[in-house]
N, C-alpha and C positions, 0 to 999 in steps of 0.2 A: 339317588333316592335315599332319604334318610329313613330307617327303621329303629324307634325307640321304644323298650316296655318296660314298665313302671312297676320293680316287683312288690315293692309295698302297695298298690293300688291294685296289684292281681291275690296277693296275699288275703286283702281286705274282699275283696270281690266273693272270693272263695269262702270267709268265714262270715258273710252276711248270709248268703246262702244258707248256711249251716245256720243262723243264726233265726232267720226267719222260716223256715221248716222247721224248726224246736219250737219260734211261737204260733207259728198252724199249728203244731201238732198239741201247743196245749188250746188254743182256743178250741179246736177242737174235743178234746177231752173232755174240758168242760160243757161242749154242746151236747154230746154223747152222755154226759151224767144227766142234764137238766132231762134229755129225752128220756132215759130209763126211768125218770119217777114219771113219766107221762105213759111211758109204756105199761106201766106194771098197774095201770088200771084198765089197760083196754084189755079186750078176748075177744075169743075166734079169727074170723078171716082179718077184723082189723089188725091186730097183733101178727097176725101172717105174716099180708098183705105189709104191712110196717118190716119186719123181717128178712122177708125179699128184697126189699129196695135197701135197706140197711145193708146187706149185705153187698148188693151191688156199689153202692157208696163206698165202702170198705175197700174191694178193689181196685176200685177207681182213685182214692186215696191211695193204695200202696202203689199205683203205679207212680203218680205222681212223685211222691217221697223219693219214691227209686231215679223220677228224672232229673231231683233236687240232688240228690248223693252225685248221682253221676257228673250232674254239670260244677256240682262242685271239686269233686276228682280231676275232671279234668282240666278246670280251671286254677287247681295245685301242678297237677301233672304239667302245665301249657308254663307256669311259672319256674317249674325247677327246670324244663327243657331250656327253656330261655337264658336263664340263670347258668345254668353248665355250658353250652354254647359259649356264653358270653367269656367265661373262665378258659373255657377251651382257647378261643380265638385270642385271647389277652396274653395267653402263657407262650403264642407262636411269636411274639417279642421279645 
């Protein structure tokens, strides 16, 4: 059985990741701007009611971001493992 990994293809893997979580997080920003001039004309429960769910959005988003880091961690981490392994086994020649 042949096992081969592509560390420039895990390299790239891991910095798309990072790549498309910086543009969520600016499309977002800007969603989050266009909402605040929508917001700062509502009152009462609307503006709440908007508050509460914002909020829940908000952590819902950071979990996210955190699943982006992570899977990009350890799609670096899965690459250097690889990578040393490979060095390892090469130097037993």
């Amino acid at each position: 059985m042949d096992f081969q990994v592509n560390y420039g293809a895990l390299d790239a893997a891991a910095a798309d990741i990072n790549t498309g979580a910086a543009n969520l997080q600016n499309c977002l920003d800007d969603l989050e701007q266009t909402l605040n001039q929508l917001r700062s004309s509502w009152e009462g429960q609307t503006q709440e009611a908007y508050d509460v769910a914002q909020r829940r959005w908000n952590e819902g988003l950071e979990g996210l971001k955190d699943v982006l880091r992570r899977t990009s961690s350890a799609v670096d981490s899965a690459r250097s493992n690889y990578q040393t392994t490979d060095q390892s086994n090469a130097a037993r020649f």
